[in-house]
C-alpha positions as CSV (number, residue, x, y, z in Angstrom):
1,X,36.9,147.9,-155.7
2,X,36.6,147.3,-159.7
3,X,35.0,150.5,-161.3
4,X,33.4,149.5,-164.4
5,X,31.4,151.7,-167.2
6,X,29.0,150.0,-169.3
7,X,28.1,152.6,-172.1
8,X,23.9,152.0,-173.4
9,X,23.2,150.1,-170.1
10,X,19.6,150.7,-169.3
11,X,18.5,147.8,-170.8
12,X,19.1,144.5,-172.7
13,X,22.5,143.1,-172.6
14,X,23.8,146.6,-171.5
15,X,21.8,146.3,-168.3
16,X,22.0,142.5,-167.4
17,X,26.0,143.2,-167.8
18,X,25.7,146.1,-165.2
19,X,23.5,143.5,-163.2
20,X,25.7,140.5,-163.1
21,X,28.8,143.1,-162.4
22,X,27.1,145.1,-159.4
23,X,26.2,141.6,-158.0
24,X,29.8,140.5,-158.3
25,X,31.3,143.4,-156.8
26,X,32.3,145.9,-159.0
27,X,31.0,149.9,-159.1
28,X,28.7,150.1,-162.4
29,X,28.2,153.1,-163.8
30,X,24.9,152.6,-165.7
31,X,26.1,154.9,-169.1
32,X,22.8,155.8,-170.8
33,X,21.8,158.9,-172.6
34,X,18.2,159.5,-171.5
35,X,18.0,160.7,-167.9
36,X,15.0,159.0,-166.8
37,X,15.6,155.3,-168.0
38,X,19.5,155.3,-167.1
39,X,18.8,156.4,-163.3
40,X,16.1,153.8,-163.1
41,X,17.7,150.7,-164.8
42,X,20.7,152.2,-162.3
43,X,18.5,152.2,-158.9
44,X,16.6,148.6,-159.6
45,X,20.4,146.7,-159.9
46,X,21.8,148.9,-157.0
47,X,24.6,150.8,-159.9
48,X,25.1,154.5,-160.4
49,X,23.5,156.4,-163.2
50,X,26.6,158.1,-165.7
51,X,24.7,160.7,-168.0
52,X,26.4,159.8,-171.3
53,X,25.6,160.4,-175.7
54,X,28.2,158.1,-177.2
55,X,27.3,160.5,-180.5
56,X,28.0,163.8,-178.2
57,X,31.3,164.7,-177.8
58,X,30.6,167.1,-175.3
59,X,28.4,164.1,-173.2
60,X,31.3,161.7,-173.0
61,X,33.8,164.3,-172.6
62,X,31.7,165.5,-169.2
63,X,31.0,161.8,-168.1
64,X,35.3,161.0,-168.5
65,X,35.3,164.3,-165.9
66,X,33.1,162.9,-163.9
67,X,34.4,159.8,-163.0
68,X,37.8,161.5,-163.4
69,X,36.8,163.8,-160.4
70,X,34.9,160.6,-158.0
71,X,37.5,157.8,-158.9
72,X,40.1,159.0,-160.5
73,X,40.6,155.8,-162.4
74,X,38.0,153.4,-164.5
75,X,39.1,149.0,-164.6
76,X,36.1,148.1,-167.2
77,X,34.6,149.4,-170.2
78,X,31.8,148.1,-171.9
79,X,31.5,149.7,-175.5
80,X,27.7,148.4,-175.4
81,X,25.4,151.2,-177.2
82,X,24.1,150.3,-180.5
83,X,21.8,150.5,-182.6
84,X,20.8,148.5,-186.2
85,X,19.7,151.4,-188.2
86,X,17.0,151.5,-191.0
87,X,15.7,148.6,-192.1
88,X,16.5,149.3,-195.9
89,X,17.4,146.8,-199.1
90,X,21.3,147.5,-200.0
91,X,20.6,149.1,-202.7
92,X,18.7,151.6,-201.4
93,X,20.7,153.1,-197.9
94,X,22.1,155.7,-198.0
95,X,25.2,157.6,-197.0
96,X,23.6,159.7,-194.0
97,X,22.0,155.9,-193.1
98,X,25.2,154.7,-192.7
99,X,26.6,157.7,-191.7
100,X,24.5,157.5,-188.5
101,X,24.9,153.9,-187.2
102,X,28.7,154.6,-187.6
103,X,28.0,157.3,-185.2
104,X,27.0,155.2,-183.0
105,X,28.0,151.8,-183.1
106,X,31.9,152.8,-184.4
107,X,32.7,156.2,-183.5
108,X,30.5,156.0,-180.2
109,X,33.0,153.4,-179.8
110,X,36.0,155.4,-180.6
111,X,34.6,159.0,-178.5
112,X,34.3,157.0,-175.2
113,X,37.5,155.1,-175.4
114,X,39.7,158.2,-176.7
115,X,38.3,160.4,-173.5
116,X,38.4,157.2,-171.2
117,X,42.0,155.9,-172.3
118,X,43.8,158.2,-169.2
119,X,41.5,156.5,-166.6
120,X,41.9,153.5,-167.7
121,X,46.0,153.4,-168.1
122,X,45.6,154.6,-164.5
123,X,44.0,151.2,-163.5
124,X,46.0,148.5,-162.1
125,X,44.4,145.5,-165.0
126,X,42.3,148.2,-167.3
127,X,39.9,146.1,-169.5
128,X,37.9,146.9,-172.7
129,X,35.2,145.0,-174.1
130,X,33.5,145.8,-177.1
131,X,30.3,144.4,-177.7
132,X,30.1,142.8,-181.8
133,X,28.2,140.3,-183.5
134,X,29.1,137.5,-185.3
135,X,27.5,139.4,-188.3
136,X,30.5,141.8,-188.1
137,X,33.1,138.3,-189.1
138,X,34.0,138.5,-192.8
139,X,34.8,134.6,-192.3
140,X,30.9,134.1,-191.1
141,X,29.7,136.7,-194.2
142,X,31.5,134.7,-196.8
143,X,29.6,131.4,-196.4
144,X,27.3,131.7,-193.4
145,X,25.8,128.0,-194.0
146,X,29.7,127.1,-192.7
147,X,29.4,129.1,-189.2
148,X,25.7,127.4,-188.3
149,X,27.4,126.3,-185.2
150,X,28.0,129.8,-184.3
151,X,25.6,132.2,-186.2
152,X,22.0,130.0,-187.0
153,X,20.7,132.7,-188.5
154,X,23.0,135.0,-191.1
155,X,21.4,138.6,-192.1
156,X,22.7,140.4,-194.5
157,X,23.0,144.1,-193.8
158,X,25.1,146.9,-195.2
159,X,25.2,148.8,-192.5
160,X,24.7,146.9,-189.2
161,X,27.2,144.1,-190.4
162,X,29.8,146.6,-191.9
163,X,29.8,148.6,-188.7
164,X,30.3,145.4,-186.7
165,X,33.5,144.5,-188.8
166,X,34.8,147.8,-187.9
167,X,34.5,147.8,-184.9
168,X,36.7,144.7,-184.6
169,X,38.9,145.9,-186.6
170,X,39.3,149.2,-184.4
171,X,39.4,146.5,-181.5
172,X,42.6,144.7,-182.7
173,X,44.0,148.1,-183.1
174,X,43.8,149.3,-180.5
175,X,45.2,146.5,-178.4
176,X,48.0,146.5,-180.3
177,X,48.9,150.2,-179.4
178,X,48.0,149.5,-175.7
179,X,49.5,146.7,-175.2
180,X,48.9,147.2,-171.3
181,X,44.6,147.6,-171.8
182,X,43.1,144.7,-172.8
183,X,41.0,145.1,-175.6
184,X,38.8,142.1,-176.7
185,X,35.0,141.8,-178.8
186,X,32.7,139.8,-178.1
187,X,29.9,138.2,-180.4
188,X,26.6,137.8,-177.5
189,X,24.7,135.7,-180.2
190,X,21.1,135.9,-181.8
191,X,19.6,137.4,-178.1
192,X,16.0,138.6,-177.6
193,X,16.5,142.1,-177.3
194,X,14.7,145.1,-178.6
195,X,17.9,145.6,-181.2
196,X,16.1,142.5,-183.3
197,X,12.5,142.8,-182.4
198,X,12.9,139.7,-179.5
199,X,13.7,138.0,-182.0
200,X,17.0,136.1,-180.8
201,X,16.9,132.5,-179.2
202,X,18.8,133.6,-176.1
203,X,17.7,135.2,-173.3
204,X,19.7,138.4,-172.5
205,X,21.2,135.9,-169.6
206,X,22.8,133.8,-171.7
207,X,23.9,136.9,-174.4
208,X,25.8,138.5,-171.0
209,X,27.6,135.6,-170.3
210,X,30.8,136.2,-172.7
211,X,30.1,139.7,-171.9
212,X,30.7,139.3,-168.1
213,X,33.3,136.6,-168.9
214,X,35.2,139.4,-170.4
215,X,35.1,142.0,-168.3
216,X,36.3,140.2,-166.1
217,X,39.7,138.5,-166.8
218,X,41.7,141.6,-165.2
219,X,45.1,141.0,-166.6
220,X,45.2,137.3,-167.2
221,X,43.2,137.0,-170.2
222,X,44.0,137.3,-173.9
223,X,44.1,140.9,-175.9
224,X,42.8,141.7,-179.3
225,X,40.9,138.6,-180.0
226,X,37.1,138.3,-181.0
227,X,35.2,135.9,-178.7
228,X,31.4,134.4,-178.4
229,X,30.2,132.2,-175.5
230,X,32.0,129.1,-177.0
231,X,35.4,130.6,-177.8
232,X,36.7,132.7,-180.4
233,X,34.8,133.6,-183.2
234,X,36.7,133.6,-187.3
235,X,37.3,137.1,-188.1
């Protein structure tokens, strides 16, 4: 049994991931930070509903307890919760804007790995996927009419993109200091979610595909690399 935790899972890609995974077999625990949504998103796919604020410390320490206490180990993580802050110019965000989709979309990241990292070295193929965009690639920022293939649309954006590029970067590091985790991102592509407004050209189907692709290679797969549904993706 392959007991995975998909942080921001009660809907989008977050929630087609924990759909595709409790079809194939594994435990999802539906991570989610309001009450009501997580433990229905969990009941429709047939998952389990993890209470869990990637900004609280407090929430993810209690949700590494829990499943510490029922499993005693955790195979998958999702790093999924994110959000693409204010909708502001350059010029005019702010430090505290920043400073609160870094709390999220970075050290969210960082919080539920950290208190996760024990159950997951207790697994026999641990596996960490965390979910980037192509608008996180410096490569892709630096002439986005290059990278069409990969990212049709390029938006520029301080924060959202900026936080992307470090959470590869935190990606790569970290599978270099646990070498026996595997830790990969993944770019979904331009998906219609409500992070963009349903704006994307892919249905949340096809933006889980690397997603699910990822989670599950076990302990055959590469480590530290930055994939999207056709292969890897320029840092």
């Amino acid at each position: 049994m392959t007991t995975t935790l998909i942080t921001g899972a009660n809907k989008g890609l977050g929630y087609e991931t924990a759909r595709r995974l409790t079809e194939a077999g594994h435990t999802v625990l539906v991570g989610a930070r309001d009450p009501r949504r997580g433990r229905a998103a969990a009941e429709r796919i047939g998952a389990r509903f993890l209470p869990l604020d990637v900004t609280g410390e407090e929430s993810v320490l209690a949700a590494s307890e829990r499943v510490r206490e029922e499993f005693g180990h955790l195979d998958v993580l999702v790093n999924n919760a994110g959000i693409t802050g204010p909708r502001k110019e350059a010029a005019e965000l702010t430090a505290d804007d920043i400073r609160k989709l870094y709390d999220t979309n970075v050290f969210g990241a960082v919080r539920v790995t950290r208190a996760f990292l024990p159950l997951l070295r207790a697994g026999e193929s641990p596996t960490v996927v965390n979910v980037s965009s192509g608008l996180g690639s410096l490569a892709i920022a630096a002439e986005p009419e290059r990278f069409e293939s990969l990212l049709p649309v390029y938006y520029p954006s301080l924060g959202y993109n900026s936080s992307k590029a470090a959470l590869n970067m935190i990606t790569v590091q970290y599978a270099k200091a646990f070498p026996e985790i595997t830790f990969n991102a993944v770019d979904p592509g331009w998906t219609a979610t409500d992070l963009n407004g349903h704006r994307g050209v892919q249905t949340v189907e096809e933006g889980a595909e690397v997603i699910v692709r990822m989670a599950t290679l076990g302990g055959d797969g590469p480590t530290g690399g930055f994939f999207g549904d056709a292969g890897p993706v320029p840092w």
